[in-house]
N, C-alpha and C positions, 0 to 999 in steps of 0.2 A: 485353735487360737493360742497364740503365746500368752504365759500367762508372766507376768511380770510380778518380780519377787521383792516381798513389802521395802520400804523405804527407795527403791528408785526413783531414782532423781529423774524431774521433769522430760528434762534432754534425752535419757533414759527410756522414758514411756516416749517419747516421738519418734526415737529410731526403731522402737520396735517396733508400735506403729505402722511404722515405713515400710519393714521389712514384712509382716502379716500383706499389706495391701502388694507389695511386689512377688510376695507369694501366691496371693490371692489371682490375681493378674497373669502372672503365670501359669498359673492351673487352667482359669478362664480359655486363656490363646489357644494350649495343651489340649483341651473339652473340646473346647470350640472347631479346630482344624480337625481332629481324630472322628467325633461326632458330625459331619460335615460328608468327611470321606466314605465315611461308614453309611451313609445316607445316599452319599451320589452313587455309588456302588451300587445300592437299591435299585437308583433313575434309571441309570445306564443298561442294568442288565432286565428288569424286567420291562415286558414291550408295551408297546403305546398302548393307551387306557386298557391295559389286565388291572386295575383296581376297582373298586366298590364306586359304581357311577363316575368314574373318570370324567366321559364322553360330554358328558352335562355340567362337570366342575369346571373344566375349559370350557366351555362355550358360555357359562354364568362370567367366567373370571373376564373371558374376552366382550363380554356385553358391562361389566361393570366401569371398566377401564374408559369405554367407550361411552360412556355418562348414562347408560340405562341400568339403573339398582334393581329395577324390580321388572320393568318389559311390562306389557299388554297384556292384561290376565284376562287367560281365554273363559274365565267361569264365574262363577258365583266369590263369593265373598273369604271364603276358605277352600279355593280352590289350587293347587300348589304351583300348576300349572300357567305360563306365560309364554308368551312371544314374544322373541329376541331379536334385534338385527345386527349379525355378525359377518364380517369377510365371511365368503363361502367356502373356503377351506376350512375353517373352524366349525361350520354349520353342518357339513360335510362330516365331521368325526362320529355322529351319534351309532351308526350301526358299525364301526368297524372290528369291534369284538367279538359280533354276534356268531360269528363260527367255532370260537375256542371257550366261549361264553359257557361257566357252568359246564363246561365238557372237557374233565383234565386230563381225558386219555387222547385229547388233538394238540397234537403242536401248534404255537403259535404263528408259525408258516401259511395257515391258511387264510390267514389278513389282508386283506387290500390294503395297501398304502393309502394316503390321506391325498382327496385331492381338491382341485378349486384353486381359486384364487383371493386376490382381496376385492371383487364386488361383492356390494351387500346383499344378506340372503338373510331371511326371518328363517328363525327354528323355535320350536317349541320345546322348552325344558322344565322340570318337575322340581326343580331346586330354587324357582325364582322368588322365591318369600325370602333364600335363607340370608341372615347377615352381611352384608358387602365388605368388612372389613380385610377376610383374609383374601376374597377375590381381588381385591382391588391392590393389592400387594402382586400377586402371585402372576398378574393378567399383564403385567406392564411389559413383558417383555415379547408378549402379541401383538404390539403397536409397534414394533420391530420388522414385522414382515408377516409372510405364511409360508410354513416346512417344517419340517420334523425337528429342525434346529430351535427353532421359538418352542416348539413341545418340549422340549427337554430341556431347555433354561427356566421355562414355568417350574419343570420338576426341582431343579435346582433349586432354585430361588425359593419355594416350598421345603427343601432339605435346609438351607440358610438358616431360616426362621426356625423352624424346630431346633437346628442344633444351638443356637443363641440361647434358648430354653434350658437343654439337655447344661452345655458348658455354665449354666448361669448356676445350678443348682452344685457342680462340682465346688466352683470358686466360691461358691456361700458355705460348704462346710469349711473350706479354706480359711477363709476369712472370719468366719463367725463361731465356728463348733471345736470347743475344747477336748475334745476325744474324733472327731470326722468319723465315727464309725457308723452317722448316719449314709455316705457315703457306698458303704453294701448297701443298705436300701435303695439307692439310686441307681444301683445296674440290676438289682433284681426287677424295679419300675420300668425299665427303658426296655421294653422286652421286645425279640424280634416285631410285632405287630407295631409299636410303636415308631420304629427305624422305618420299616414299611411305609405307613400312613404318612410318616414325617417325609418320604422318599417321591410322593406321587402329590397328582396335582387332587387336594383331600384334605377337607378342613380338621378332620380329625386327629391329623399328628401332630398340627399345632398345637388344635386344643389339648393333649394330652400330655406334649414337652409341657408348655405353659404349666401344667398342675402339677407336674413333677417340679418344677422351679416352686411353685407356690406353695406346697407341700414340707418341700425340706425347708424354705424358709420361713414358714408356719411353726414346723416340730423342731430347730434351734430355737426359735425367738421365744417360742411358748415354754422351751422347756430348760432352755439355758438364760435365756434375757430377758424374765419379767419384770425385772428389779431394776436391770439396764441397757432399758432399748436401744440398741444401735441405731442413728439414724438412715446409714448404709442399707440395714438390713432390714429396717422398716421400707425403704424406700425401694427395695428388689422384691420386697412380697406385694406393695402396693401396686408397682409396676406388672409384677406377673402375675396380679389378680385382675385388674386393668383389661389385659390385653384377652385373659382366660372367658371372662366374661362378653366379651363383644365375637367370641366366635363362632360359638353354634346357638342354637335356639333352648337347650339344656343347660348352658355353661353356666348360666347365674345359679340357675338350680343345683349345680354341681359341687360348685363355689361353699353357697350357703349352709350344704352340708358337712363342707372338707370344714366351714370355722364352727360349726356344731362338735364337730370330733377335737378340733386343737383344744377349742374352749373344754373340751369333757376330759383335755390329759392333763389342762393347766391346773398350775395351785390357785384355788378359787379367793385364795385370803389377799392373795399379790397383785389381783388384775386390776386393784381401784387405783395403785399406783402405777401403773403399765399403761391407762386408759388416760391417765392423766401427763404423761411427756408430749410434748407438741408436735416431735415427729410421727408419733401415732394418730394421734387428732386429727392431724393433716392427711396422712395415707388414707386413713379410713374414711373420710369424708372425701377423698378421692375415689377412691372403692365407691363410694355409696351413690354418686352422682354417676360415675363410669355407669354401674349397675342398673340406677333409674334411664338412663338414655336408650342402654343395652332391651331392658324389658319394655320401654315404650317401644321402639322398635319391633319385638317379636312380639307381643299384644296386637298392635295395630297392625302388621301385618302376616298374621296368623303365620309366623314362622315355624309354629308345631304341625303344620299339615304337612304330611307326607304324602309321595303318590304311593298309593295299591293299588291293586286289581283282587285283591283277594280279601272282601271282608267276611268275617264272621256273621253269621245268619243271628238273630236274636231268639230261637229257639232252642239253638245249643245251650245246656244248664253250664251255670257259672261254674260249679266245680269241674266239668269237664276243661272249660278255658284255664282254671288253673291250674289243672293237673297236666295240662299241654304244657302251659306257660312254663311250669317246672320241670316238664319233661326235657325243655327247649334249654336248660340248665349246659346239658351236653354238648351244645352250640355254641352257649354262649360264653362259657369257661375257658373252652381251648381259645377261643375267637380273640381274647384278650392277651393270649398267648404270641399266637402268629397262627391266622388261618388267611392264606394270600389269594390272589388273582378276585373274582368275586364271588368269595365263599367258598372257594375250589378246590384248592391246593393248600395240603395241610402238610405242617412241617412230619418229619419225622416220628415217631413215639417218643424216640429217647430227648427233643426237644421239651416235649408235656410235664415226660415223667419229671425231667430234671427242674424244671420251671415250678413246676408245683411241690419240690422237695425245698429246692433254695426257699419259695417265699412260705411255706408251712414252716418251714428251720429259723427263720428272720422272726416271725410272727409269734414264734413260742417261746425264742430267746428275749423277745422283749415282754411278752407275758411273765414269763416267768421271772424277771428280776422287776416288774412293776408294782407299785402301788395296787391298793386290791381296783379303787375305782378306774386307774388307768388300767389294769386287767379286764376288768367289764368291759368298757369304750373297745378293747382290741377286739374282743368278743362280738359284740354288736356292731362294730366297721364291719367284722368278717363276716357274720350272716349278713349285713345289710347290702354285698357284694352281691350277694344273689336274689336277696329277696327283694329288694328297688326297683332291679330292672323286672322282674314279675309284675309286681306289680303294676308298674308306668304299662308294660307290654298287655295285661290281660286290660286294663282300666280304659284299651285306645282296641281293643279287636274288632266290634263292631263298625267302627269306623274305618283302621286301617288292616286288620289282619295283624298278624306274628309278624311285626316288619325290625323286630328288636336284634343286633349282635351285638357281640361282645366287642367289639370295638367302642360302640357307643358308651360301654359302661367305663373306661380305660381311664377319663377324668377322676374318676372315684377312685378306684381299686388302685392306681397307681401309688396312692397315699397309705397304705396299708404296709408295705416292707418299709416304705420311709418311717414312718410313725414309730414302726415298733425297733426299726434297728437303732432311731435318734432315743428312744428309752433303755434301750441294751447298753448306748453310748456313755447312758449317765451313771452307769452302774458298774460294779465290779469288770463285768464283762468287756469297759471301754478298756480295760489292759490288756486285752487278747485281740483289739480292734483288727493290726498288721494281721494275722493268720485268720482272725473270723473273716476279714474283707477278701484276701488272697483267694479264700478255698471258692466262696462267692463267684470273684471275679474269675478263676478257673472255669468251673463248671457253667458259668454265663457265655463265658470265649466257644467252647464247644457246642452247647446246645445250638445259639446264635450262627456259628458256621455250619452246622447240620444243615437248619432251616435255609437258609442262602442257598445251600447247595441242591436240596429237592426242590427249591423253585426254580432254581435254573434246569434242572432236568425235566420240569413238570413242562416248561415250555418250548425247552431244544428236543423233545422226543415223547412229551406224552408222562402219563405217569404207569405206562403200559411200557417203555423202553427199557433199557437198557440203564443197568445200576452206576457205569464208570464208561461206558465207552463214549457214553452220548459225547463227552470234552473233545474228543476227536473226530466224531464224526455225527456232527447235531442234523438234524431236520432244518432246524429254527437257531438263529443265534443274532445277540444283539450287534450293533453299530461296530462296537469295542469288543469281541468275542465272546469266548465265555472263562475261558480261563483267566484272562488279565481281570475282571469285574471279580471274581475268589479269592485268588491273591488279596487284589487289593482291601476285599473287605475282611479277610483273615488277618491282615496284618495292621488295618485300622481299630479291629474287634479287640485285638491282641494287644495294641497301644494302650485305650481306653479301658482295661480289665488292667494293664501296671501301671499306669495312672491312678487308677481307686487305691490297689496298692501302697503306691507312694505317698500320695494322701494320707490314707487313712494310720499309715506307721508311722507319717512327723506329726501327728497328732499329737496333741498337751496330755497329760494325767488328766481324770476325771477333776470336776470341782469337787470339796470335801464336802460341802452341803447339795448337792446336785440333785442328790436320791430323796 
């Protein structure tokens, strides 16, 4: 943010003003298109439902559209399971992965195409409790017809809404943040799994853009604007908590604990005056009903039921469940990374390594120039990363089994580089912001195109093929081949890493009371 220097004159403070919001705007379109392309990239190249329940997200989105929220629930009262009636080409999708399904050494060649028409056919799906808000977005364009064409505009229109999220949180350091060096924390958040989830028809990428928007506009507002709430910026955390919360059955719970962590970095002496400007009043009592609606919703209909087939017996002793549960750490760590198709295909090592260097580097550089108690809160986010999902996972085994990944946890942990690089920002460190963000954005471009490229090999040849040939000569290859989907997501990748850049170097001096 410009910061305007004492005695300007009115006229003064509106053009610059003018000029923050046309930068802001700027960045926004920049996020927006770059994060977009980098997402259809995702669509395009990986094959119809390779993601985590695909087969069931479509045919929920294409039942929701079509005025049934919840379908014929074939059971008891917490039963997850319902009857849908959908065209039968959508009804038709549930088993067409089952040959490459959890098996990454077959190409995806071995898929029946999608068939059926649009008479009506009941199917039975395991996702009918959950939320309808982001189906009923994502499903409109199966009212369109039935083909593989409506299958991949749902994917779209699912990469849309994420990158709305992803560009909303660039334009808010823009706008808001006197150093933008929260900014590196927002490409270390967007991590291959991210792009993924936001890429396919999967309520999880939303929910995860959303907290990454919600996140950085939490760790400016808390830690640069207590004293003077934007209403702008109240009103882009209100909106992307809003939306964060109506989309899974965890999201309020997510929520609740991302304002435990801002509330534990803020200055505790300033929030009487922060709690009391009207645009906060409002927002938060927007939050608070969104919220109440969101949990009468999953209350009433037990939208925490999962389907399993695999429960835990009640004579296995609890320590043995939580010594699994933390075994399952392994799963669940990379998984927040980029672990693609469903649970199958894992990016490269030097993806991990790199992944877990950038956000341990983000996370120590904001410990270490923190207050001791914003020290602790960084502390206790990072174990709480691993330890939450344990716990939720062993507290639900006898009921549903080990049904936890790290995907699920990605509303949380995404806030963890935001957090600590928006506290590096307010400190000495925001004068190194251009090369801290740079080296960031480097090392995020490569890892990112690594991953992209072993999933595209994993499904043009197995992950038993061929290290470089497969580009020429696939098993399996999408719509669009396979090399123009590389390109194009190298060079989307590539945009969005000198974007945080550029960002992050026309960034202001820190504030002189900031720390």
């Amino acid at each position: 943010m410009d910061v305007d220097p004492v005695g300007t004159a009115p006229a003064g403070r509106v053009a610059a003003h003018r000029r923050r919001r046309r930068r802001a705007r700027r960045a926004f379109l920049a996020a927006f298109l770059l994060s977009f392309v980098a997402m259809a990239a995702w669509s395009l190249a990986t094959p119809l439902f390779a993601a985590p329940d695909e087969p069931v997200h479509v045919i929920k989105a294409a039942a929701v559209v079509r005025g049934e929220l919840v379908g014929q629930l074939a059971g008891g009262s917490t039963d997850p399971t319902a009857s849908v009636t959908v065209p039968a080409f959508y009804a038709g999708t549930r088993n067409i992965p089952a040959c490459f399904h959890r098996r990454p050494t077959v190409p995806a060649s071995c898929a029946p195409s999608a068939t059926g028409g649009g008479e009506a056919e009941k199917v039975d799906i395991y996702n009918a409790r959950y939320p309808p808000l982001y189906y009923a977005i994502v499903g409109l364009p199966s009212l369109l017809g039935t083909g593989d064409t409506e299958l991949y505009l749902m994917r779209l229109l699912s990469a849309l809404l994420s990158s709305l999220f992803v560009a909303t949180a660039f334009a808010t350091a823009v706008a808001w943040s006197r150093s933008r060096l929260v900014v590196a924390g927002v490409v270390v958040a967007t991590t291959p799994m991210v792009l993924f989830t936001g890429a396919v028809v999967n309520p999880v990428g939303l929910e995860a853009s959303a907290a990454i928007a919600v996140w950085t506009a939490g760790a400016v507002l808390v830690l640069e604007h207590l004293d003077d709430p934007p209403p702008g910026l109240v009103g882009v955390l209100g909106a992307s908590a809003c939306v964060l919360e109506l989309v899974r059955a965890l999201s309020p719970f997510w929520l609740a604990l991302s304002a435990v962590v801002l509330l534990g970095i803020a200055d505790l002496r300033r929030l009487r005056s922060f709690v009391s400007a009207r645009s906060v009043r409002v927002g938060l009592a927007a939050v608070l009903v969104v919220g109440a609606l969101s949990v009468a919703w999953i209350l009433t209909e037990h939208a925490f039921d999962v389907y399993s087939t695999t429960p835990v017996g009640y004579s296995v002793p609890e320590s043995t469940i939580l010594e699994t549960s933390f075994a399952h750490n392994d799963f669940y760590v990379p998984g927040m990374v980029g672990v693609f198709g469903w649970f199958d295909t894992y990016a490269p090592t030097f993806t991990y390594v790199a992944w877990y260097a950038m956000a341990g580097f983000v996370a120590l550089a904001g410990a270490a120039v923190a207050r001791l108690r914003q020290a602790v809160v960084l502390a206790v986010f990072a174990l709480s990363i691993v330890v939450v999902p344990v716990a939720i996972s062993s507290s639900q085994v006898h009921r549903y089994g080990f049904t936890w990944a790290g995907k699920d946890t990605l509303p949380f942990a995404v806030g963890l580089p935001i957090v600590a690089a928006a506290i590096a920002g307010t400190s000495v460190l925001g004068r190194f912001r251009a090369r801290f963000t740079g080296a960031v954005a480097l090392v995020a471009f490569l890892a990112q195109v690594a991953a992209f490229y072993e999933m595209l090999r994993r499904y043009a040849v197995g992950t038993g093929g061929p290290d470089v040939g497969f580009l020429v000569h696939p098993i399996w290859q999408p719509p669009v081949g396979l090399v123009a989907p590389l390109l194009v997501e190298a060079a989307a990748l590539a945009g969005l890493g000198l974007l945080a850049y550029l960002v992050a170097r026309a960034g202001g001096e820190p504030a002189a009371d900031a720390n």
